[in-house]
MARKOLTI-686816 format. One record per residue (C-alpha): residue number from 1; residue in one letter; x, z, y. Coordinates in Angstrom, 2 decimals. Example, Ala and Ser with C-alpha at 12.3 -4.5 7.8 and 13.67 -1.06 7.14 Angstrom:
MARKOLTI-686816
<roke><lumba>1</lumba><lumdren>a</lumdren><u>12.30</u><w>7.80</w><v>-4.50</v></roke>
<roke><lumba>2</lumba><lumdren>s</lumdren><u>13.67</u><w>7.14</w><v>-1.06</v></roke>
//
This chain:
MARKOLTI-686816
<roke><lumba>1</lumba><lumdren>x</lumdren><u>117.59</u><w>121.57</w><v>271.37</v></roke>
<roke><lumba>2</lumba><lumdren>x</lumdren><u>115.89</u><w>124.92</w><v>271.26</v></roke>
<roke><lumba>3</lumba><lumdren>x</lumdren><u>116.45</u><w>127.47</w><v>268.51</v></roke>
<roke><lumba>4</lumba><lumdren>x</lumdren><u>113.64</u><w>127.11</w><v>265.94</v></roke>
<roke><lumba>5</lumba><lumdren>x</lumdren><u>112.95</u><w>130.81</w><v>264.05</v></roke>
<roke><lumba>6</lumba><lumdren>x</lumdren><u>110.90</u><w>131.34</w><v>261.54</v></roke>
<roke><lumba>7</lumba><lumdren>x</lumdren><u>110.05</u><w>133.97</w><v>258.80</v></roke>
<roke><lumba>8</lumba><lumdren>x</lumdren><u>108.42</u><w>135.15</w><v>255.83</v></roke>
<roke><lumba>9</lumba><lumdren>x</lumdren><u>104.27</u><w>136.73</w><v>256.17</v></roke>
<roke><lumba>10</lumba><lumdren>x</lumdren><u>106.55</u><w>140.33</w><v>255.76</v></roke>
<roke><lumba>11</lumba><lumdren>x</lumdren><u>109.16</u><w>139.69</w><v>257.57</v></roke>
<roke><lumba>12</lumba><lumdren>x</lumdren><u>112.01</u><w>140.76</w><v>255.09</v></roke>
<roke><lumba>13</lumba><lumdren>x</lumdren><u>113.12</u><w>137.07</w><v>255.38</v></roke>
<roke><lumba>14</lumba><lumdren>x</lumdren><u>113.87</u><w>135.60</w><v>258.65</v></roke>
<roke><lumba>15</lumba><lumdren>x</lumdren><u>115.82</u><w>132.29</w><v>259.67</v></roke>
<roke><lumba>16</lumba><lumdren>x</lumdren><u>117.14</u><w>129.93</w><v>262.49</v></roke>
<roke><lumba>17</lumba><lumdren>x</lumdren><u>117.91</u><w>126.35</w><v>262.70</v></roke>
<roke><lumba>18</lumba><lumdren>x</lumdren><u>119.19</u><w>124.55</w><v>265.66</v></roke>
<roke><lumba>19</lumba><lumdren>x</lumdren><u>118.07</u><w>121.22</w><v>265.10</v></roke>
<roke><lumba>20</lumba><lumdren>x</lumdren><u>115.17</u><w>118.42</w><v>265.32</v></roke>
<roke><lumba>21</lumba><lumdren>x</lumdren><u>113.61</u><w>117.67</w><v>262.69</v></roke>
<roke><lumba>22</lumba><lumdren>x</lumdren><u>113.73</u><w>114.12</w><v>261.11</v></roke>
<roke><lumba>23</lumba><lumdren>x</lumdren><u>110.43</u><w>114.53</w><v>259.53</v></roke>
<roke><lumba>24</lumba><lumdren>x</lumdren><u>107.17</u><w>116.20</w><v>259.33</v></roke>
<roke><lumba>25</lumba><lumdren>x</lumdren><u>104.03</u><w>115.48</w><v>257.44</v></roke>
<roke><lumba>26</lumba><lumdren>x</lumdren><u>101.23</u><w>116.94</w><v>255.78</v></roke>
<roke><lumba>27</lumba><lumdren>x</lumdren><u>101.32</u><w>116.87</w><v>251.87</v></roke>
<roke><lumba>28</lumba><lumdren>x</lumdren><u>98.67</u><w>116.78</w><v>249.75</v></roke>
<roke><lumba>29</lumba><lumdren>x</lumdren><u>100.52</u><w>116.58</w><v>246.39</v></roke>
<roke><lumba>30</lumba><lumdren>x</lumdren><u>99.00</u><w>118.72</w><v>243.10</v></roke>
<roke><lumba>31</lumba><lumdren>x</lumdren><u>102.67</u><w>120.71</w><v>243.23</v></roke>
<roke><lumba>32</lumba><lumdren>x</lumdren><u>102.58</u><w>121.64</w><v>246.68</v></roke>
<roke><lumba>33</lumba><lumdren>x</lumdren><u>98.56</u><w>122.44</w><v>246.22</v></roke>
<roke><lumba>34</lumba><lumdren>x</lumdren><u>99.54</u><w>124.09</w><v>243.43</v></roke>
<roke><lumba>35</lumba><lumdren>x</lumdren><u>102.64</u><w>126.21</w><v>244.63</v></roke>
<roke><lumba>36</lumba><lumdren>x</lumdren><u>100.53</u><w>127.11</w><v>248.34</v></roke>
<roke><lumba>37</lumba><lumdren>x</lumdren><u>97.48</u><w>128.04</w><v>246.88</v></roke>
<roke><lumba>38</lumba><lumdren>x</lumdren><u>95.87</u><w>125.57</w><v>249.36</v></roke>
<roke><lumba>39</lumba><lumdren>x</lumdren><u>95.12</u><w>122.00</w><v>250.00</v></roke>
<roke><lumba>40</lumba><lumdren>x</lumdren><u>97.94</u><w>120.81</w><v>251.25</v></roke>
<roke><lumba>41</lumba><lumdren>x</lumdren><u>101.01</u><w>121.66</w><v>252.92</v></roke>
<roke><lumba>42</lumba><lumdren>x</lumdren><u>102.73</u><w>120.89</w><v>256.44</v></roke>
<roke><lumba>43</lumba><lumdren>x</lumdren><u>106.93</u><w>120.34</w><v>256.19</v></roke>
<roke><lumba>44</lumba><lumdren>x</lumdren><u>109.34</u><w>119.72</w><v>258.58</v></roke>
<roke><lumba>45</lumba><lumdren>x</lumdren><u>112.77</u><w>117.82</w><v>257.36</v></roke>
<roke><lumba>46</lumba><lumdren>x</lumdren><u>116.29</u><w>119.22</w><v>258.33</v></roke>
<roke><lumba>47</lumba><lumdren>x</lumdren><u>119.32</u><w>118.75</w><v>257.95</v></roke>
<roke><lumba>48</lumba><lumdren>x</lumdren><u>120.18</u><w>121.80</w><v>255.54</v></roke>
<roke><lumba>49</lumba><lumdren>x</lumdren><u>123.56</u><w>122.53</w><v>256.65</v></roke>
<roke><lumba>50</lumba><lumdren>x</lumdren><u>121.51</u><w>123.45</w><v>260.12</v></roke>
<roke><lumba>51</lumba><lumdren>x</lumdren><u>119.44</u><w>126.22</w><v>258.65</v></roke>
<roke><lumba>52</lumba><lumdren>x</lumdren><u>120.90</u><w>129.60</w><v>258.70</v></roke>
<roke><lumba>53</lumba><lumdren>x</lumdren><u>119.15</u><w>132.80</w><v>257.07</v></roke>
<roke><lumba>54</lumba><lumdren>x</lumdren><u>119.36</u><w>136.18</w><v>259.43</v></roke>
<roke><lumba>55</lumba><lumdren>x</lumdren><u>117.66</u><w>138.61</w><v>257.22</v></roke>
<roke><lumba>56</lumba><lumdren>x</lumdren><u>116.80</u><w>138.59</w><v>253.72</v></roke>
<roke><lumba>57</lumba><lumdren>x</lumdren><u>117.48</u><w>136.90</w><v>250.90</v></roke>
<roke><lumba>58</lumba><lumdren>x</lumdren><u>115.03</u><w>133.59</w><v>249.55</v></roke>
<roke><lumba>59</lumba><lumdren>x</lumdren><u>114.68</u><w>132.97</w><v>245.86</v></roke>
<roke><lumba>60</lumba><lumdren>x</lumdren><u>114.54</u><w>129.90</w><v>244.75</v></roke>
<roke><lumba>61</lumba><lumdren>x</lumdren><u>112.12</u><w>128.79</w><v>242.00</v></roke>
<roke><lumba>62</lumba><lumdren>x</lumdren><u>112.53</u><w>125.48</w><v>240.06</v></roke>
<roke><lumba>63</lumba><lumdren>x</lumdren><u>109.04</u><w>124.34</w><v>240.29</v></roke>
<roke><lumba>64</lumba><lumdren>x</lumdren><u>109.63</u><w>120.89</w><v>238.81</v></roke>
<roke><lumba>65</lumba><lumdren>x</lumdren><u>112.90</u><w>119.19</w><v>237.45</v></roke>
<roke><lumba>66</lumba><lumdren>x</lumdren><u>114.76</u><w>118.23</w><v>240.35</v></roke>
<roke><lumba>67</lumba><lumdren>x</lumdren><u>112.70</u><w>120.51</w><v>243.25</v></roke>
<roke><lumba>68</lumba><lumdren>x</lumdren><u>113.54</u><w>123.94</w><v>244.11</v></roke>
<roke><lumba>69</lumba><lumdren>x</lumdren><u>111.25</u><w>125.92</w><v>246.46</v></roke>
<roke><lumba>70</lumba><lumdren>x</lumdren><u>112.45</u><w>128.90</w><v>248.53</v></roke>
<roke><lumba>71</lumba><lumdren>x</lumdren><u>110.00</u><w>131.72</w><v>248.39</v></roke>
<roke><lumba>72</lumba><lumdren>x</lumdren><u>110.21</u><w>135.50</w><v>249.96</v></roke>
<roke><lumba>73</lumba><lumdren>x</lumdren><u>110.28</u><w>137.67</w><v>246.50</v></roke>
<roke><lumba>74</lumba><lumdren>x</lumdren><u>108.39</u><w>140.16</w><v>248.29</v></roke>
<roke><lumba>75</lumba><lumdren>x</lumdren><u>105.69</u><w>138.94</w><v>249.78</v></roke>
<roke><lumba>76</lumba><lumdren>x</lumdren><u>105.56</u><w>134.92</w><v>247.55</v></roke>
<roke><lumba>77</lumba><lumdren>x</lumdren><u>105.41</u><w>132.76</w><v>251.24</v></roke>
<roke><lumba>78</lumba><lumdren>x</lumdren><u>106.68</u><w>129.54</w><v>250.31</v></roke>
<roke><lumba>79</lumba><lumdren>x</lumdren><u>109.81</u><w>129.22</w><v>253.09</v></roke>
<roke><lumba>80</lumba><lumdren>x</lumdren><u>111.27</u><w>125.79</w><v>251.78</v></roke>
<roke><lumba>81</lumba><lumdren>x</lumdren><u>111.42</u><w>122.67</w><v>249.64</v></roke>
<roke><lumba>82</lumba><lumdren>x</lumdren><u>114.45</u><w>120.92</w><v>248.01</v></roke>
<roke><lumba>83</lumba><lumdren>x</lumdren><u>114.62</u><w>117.66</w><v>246.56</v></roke>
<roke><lumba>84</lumba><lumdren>x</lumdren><u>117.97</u><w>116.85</w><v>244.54</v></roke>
<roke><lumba>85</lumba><lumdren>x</lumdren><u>117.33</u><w>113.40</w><v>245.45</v></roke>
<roke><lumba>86</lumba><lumdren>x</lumdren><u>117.72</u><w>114.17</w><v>249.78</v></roke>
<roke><lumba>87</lumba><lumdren>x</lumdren><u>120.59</u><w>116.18</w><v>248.94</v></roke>
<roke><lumba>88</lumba><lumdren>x</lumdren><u>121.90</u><w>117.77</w><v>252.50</v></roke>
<roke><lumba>89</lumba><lumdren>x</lumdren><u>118.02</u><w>117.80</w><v>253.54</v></roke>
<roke><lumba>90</lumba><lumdren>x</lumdren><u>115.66</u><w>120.77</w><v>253.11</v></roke>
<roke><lumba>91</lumba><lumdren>x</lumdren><u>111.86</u><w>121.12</w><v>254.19</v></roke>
<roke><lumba>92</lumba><lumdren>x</lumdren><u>110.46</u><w>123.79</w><v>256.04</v></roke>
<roke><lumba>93</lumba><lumdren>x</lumdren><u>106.97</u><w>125.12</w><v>255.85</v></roke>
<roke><lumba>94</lumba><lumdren>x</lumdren><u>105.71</u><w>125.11</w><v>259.59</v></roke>
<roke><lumba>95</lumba><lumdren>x</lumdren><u>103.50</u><w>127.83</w><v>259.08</v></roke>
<roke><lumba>96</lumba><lumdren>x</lumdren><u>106.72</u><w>129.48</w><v>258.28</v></roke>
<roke><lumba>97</lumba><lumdren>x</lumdren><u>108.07</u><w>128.65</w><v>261.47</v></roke>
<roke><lumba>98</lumba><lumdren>x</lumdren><u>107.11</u><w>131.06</w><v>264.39</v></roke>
<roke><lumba>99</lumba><lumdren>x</lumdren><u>105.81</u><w>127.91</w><v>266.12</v></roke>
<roke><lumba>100</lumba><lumdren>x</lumdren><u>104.39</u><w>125.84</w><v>263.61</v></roke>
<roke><lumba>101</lumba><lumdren>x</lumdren><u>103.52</u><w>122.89</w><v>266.51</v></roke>
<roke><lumba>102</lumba><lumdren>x</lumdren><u>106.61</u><w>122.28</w><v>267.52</v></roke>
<roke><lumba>103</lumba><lumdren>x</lumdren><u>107.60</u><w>119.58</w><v>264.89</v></roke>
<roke><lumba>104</lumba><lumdren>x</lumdren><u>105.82</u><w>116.40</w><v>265.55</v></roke>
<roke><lumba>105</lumba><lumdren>x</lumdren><u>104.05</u><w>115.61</w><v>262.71</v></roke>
<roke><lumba>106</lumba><lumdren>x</lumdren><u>104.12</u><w>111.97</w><v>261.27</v></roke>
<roke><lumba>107</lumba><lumdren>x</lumdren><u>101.88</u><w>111.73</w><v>258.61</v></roke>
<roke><lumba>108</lumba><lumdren>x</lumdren><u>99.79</u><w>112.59</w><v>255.55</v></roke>
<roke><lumba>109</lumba><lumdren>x</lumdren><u>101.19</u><w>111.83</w><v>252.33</v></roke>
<roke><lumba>110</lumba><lumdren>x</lumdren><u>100.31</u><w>112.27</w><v>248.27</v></roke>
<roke><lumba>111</lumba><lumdren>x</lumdren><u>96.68</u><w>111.82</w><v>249.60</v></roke>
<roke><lumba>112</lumba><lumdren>x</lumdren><u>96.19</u><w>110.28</w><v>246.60</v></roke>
<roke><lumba>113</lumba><lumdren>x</lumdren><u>96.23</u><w>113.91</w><v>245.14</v></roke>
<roke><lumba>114</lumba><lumdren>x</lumdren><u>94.20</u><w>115.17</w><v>248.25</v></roke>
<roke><lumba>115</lumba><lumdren>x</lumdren><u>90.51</u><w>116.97</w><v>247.13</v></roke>
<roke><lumba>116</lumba><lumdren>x</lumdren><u>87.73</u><w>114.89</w><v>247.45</v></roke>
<roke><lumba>117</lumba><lumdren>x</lumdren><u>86.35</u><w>117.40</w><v>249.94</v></roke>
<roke><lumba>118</lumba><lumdren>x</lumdren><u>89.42</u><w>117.42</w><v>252.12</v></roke>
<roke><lumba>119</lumba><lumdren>x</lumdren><u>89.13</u><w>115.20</w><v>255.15</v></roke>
<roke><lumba>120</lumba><lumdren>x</lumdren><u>92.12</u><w>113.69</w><v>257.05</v></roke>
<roke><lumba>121</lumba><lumdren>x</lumdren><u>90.41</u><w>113.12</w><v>260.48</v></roke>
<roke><lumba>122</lumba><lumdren>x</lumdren><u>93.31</u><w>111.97</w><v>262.93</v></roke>
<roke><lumba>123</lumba><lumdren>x</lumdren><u>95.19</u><w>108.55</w><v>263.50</v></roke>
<roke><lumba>124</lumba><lumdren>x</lumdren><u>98.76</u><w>109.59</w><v>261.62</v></roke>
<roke><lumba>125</lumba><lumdren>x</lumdren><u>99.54</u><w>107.20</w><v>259.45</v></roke>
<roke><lumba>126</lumba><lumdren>x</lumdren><u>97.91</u><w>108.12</w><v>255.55</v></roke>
<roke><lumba>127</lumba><lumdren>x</lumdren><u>99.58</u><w>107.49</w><v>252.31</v></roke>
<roke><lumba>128</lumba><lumdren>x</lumdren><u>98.98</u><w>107.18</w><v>248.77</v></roke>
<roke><lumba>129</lumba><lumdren>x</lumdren><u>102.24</u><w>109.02</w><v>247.69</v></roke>
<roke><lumba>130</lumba><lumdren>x</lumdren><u>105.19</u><w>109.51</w><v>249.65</v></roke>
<roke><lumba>131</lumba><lumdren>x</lumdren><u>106.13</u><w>107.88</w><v>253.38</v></roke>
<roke><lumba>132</lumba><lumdren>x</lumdren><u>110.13</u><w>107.22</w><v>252.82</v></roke>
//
């Protein structure tokens, strides 16, 4: 498996992880809409023990009882996602990644959260609220 890298918009954070991912999907929920400042937001899963951080420091921000989102503190690009009910798992933002194609994405989920003038035109798999 190549090395995945990936960084903050300033580059004070930077980070490896040498692993596939086990998931990756576009998420439309009002958090993630919220938290991005955009529609929705693609993630990658891995397996957190796998993700190692070069430069920097990430803050983590308790955005909603049991999630904790990584963020740079300099420059606010949302880095990663946390669930204390996937413990050992962490999501990464792709656009975080220096190549956000490289996870496969799988598919669209909290659409029902998506805005009305957002349209999902491919053939991944769509749904309501979460996929696992």
């Amino acid at each position: 498996m190549p090395l995945i890298q990936g960084g903050c918009f300033c580059g004070a954070i930077r980070f490896s992880i040498d692993a596939p991912e086990s998931h990756a999907c576009i998420c439309y929920c009002h958090s993630c809409q919220r938290s991005a400042g955009a529609p929705c937001v693609a993630w990658a899963t891995y397996e957190k023990d796998t993700l190692k951080i070069v430069q920097g420091v990430v803050h983590s921000h308790r955005s909603s009882p049991g999630v904790s989102r990584g963020l740079c503190s300099a420059c606010g690009t949302c880095i990663s996602y946390e669930n204390e009910e996937r413990p050992g798992e962490i999501d990464l933002s792709l656009n975080a990644l220096d190549d956000p194609a490289a996870p496969v994405l799988r598919a669209h989920i909290w659409t029902e959260d998506k805005q009305p003038w957002t349209v999902i035109c491919d053939d991944l798999p769509v749904f309501t609220r979460n996929s696992q």
